[in-house]
C-alpha positions as CSV (number, residue, x, y, z in Angstrom):
1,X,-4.2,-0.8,14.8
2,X,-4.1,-2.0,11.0
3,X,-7.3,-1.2,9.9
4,X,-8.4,1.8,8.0
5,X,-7.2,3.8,5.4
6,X,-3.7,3.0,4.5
7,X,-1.5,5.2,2.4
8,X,1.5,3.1,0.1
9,X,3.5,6.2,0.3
10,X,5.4,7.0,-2.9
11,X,9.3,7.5,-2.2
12,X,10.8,11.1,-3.7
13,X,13.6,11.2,-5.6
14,X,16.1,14.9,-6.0
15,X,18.6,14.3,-8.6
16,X,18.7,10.5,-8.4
17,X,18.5,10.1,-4.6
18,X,15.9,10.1,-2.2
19,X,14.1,13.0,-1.4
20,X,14.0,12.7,2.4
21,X,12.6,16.2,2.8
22,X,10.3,15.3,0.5
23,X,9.0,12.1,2.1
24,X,9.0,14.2,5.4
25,X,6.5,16.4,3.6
26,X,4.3,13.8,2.4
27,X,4.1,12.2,6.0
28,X,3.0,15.4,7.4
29,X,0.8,15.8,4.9
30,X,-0.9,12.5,5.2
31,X,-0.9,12.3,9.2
32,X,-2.9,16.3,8.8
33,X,-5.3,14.3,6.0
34,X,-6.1,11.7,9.0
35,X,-4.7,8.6,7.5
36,X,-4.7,5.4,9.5
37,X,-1.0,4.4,8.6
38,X,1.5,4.3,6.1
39,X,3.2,1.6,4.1
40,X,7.0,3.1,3.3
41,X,8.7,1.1,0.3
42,X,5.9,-1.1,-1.2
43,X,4.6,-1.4,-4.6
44,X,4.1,2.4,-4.8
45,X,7.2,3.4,-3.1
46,X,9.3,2.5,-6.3
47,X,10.9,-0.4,-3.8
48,X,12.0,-2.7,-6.6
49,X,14.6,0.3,-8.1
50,X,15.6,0.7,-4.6
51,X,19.2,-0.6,-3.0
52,X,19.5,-2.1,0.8
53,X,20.5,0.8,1.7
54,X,17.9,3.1,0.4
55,X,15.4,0.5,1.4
56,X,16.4,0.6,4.9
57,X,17.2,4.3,5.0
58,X,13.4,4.8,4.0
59,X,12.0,2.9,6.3
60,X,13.8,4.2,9.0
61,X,12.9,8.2,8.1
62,X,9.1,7.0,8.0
63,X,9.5,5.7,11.3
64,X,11.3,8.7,12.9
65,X,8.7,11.0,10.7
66,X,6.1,9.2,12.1
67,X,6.9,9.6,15.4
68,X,4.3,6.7,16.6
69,X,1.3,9.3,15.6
70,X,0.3,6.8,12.8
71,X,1.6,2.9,12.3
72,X,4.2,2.2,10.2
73,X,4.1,-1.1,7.7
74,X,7.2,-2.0,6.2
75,X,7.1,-2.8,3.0
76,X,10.0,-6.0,3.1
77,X,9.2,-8.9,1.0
78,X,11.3,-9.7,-2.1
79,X,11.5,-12.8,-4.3
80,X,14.0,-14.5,-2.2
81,X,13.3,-16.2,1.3
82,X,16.5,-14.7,2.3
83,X,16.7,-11.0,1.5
84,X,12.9,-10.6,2.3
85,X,14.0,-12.4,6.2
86,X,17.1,-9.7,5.8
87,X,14.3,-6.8,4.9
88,X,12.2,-7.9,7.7
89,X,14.8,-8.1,10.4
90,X,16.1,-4.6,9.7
91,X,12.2,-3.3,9.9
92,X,11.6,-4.4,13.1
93,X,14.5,-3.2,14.7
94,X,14.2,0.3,13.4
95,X,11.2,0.3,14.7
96,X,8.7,-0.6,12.1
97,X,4.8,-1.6,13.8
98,X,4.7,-4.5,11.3
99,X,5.9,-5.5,8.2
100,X,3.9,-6.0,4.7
101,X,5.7,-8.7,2.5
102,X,4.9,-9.4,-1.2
103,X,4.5,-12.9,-2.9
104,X,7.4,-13.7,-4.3
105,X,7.7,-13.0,-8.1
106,X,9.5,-14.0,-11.1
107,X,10.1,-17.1,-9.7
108,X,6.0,-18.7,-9.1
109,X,6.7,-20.2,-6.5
110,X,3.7,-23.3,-5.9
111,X,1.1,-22.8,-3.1
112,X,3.1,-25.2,-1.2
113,X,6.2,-22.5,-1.6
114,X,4.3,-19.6,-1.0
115,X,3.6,-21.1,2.3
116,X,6.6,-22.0,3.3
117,X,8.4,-19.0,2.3
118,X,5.7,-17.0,4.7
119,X,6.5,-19.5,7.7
120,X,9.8,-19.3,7.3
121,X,9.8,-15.4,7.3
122,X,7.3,-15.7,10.6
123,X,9.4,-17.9,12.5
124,X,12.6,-15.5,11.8
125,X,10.9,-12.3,12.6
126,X,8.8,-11.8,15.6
127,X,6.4,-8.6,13.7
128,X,3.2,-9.0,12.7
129,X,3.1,-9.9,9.3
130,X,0.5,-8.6,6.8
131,X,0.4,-11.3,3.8
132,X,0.5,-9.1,0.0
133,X,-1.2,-10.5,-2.8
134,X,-1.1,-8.9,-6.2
135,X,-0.8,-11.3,-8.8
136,X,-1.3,-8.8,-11.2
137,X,2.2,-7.8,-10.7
138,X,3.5,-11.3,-9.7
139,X,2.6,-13.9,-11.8
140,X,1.5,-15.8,-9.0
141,X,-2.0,-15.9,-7.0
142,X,-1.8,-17.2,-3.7
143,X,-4.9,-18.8,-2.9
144,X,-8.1,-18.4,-0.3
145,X,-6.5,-22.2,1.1
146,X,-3.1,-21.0,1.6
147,X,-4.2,-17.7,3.6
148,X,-6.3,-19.4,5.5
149,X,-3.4,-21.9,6.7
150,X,-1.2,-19.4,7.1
151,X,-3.8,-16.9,8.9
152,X,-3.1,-19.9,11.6
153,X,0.6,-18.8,12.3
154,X,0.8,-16.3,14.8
155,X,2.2,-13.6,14.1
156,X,1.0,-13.7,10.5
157,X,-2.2,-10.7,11.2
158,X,-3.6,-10.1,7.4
159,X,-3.5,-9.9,4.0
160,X,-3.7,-6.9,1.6
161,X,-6.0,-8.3,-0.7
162,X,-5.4,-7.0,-4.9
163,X,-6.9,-9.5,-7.0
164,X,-9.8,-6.8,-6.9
165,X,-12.1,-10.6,-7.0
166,X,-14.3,-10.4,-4.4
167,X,-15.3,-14.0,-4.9
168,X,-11.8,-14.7,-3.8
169,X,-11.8,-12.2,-1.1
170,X,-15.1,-13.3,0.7
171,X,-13.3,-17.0,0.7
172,X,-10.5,-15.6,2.6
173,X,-12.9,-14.2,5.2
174,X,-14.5,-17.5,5.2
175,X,-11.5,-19.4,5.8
176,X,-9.2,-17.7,7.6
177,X,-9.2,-17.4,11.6
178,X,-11.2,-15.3,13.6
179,X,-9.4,-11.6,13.8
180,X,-7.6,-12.1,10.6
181,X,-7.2,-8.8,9.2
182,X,-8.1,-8.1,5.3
183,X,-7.3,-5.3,3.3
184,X,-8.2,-3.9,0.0
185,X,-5.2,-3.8,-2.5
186,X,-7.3,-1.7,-4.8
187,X,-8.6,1.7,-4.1
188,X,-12.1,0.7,-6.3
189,X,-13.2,-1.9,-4.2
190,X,-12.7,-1.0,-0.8
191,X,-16.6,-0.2,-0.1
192,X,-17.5,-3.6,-1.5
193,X,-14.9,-5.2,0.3
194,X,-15.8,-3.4,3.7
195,X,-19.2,-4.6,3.4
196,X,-18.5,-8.0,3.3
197,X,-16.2,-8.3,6.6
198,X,-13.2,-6.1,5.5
199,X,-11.0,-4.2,7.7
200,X,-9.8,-0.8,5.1
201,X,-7.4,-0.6,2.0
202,X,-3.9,0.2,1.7
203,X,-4.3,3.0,-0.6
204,X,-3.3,4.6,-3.3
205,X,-5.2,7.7,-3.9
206,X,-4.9,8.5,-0.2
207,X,-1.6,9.8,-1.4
208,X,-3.0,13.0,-2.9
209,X,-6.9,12.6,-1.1
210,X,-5.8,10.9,2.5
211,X,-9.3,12.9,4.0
212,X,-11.5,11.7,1.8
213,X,-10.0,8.0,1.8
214,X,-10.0,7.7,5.5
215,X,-13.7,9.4,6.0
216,X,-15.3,6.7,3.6
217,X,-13.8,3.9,5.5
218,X,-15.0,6.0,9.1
219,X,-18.0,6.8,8.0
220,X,-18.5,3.2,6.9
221,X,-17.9,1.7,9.9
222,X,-19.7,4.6,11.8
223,X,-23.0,3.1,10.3
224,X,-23.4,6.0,7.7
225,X,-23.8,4.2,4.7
226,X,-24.9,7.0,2.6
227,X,-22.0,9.0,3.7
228,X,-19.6,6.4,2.6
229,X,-21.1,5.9,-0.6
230,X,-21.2,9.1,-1.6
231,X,-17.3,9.1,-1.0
232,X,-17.1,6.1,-3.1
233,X,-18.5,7.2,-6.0
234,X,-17.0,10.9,-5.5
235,X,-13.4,8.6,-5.4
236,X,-14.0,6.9,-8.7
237,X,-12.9,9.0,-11.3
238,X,-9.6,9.8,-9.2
239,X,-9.6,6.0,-8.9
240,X,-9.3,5.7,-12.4
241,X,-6.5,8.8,-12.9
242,X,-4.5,7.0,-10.8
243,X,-4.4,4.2,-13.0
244,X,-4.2,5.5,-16.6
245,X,-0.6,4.3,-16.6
246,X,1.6,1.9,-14.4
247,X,1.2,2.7,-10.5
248,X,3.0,4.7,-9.4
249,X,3.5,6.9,-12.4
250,X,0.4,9.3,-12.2
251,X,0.3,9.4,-8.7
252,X,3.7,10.6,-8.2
253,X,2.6,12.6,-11.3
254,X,-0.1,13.9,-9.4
255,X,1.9,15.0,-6.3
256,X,4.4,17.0,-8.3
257,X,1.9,18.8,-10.3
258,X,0.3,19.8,-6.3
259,X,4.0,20.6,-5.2
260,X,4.5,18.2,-3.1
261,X,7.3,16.3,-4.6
262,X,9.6,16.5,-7.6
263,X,8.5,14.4,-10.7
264,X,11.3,12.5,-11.0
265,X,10.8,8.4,-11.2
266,X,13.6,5.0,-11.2
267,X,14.1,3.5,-14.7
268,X,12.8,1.5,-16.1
269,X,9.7,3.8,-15.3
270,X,9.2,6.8,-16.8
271,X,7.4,10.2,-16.7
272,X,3.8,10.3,-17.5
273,X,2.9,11.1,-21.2
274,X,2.3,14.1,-22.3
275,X,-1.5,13.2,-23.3
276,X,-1.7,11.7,-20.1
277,X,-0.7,14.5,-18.1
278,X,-3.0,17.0,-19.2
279,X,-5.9,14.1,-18.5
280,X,-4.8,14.1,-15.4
281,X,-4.1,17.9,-14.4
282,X,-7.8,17.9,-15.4
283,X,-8.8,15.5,-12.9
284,X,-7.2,16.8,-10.3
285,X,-8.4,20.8,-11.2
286,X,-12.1,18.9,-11.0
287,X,-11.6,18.0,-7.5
288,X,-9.7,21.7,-6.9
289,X,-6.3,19.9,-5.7
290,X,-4.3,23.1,-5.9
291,X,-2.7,22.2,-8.9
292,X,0.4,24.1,-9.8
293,X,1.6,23.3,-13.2
């Protein structure tokens, strides 16, 4: 049910709100592109520069938008044990298939925190829980050790892996339980990760390329090798567009220019430079996106 290609939506704004016809649009668009799921208000959904309310109101409209064609993974963790259990709570009764929680940051917490913050969220919450890892963002790594303890806890189902180490990764798959579910946290290595016992990649690009995402992961685990290779290296230079600034500026970037949603982001992030832009209008003319601008 959680395996795949996973698209970290982007949230829309109009005029300082959320965009819900918007996020409607990019849900259709992304359930036609054959997607596996989507992940509403993580990383890429601009969550941090969100309120409860908008938080919760997000989640909720990619539930209903949804309508139980793909799963849903709520993006609920925060720095404190507290709000993320709050978060977490409200996802599952809205609806949400599972929940995808952060390591808490800003405050780098020890391993022996980061596993009792997790536990503590488990035991609260009865949703499967998909462990986030991205110390890149964080300041904190949480360790092969820690997962693998925590992979024992029941309702804990997987991590989304974004160390983009797949020295680290493989000792997660060696560690952890039997079933544990791991996922790619960056859109380059999710061919590398697949082919040493990963399960798909919460994605990115698959925001503005959800087809081509989904069939390299299919065609991976189909058996076609070359198939899913070709994908991989037809994905890279999109990879690296996607990248040329802080996620999820070009992406959302990306998506206006296609007319999909307006290019409007949540200080303290900003709108693509100028030199930037062009790059990446090139990029997306190479792959013959539709661009409008």
């Amino acid at each position: 049910m959680f395996t795949g290609s996973i698209t970290a939506l982007v949230t829309p704004f109009r005029d300082g709100n959320i965009d819900e016809e918007g996020l409607k649009r990019l849900i259709e668009f992304q359930i036609a592109g054959g997607t596996s799921g989507v992940v509403p208000c993580g990383t890429t959904g601009e969550s941090a520069t969100l309120s409860y309310e908008e938080h919760n109101r997000v989640i909720e409209l990619t539930i209903e938008a949804s309508a139980k064609r793909v799963p849903v993974i709520a993006g609920t963790g925060s720095n404190s044990t507290a709000e993320t259990i709050a978060l977490t709570k409200h996802a599952k009764k809205a609806g949400a298939d599972a929940a995808l929680l952060i390591t808490p940051y800003y405050n780098k917490p020890t391993q022996s925190g980061l596993y009792e913050h997790y536990r503590k969220v488990a035991e609260a919450v009865d949703i499967p829980i998909i462990l986030y890892n991205v110390p890149g963002r964080t300041s904190v790594n949480m360790l092969p050790e820690t997962v693998a303890r925590l992979s024992e806890i029941k309702n804990i189902i997987g991590i989304k892996e974004a160390t983009g180490d797949l020295k680290q990764v493989s000792e997660v798959i060696e560690l952890s339980r039997d079933g544990f579910i791991v996922l790619s946290g960056d859109d380059f290595t999710t061919l590398p990760l697949l082919s040493i016992g990963g399960h798909g990649v919460i994605s990115v690009t698959s925001n503005i390329m959800p087809g081509e995402m989904s069939g390299m992961v299919r065609s991976y685990f189909a058996g076609d090798m070359k198939e899913a290779r070709r994908l991989h290296f037809r994905l890279q230079a999109l990879h690296r567009a996607m990248f040329m600034e802080t996620n999820p500026i070009p992406v959302k970037t990306a998506l206006a220019v296609m007319g999909m949603v307006g290019e409007e982001f949540r200080l303290p992030l900003t709108r693509m430079s100028e030199a930037n832009r062009a790059k990446l209008i090139t990029v997306l003319k190479a792959y013959g996106l539709g661009v409008r601008s």
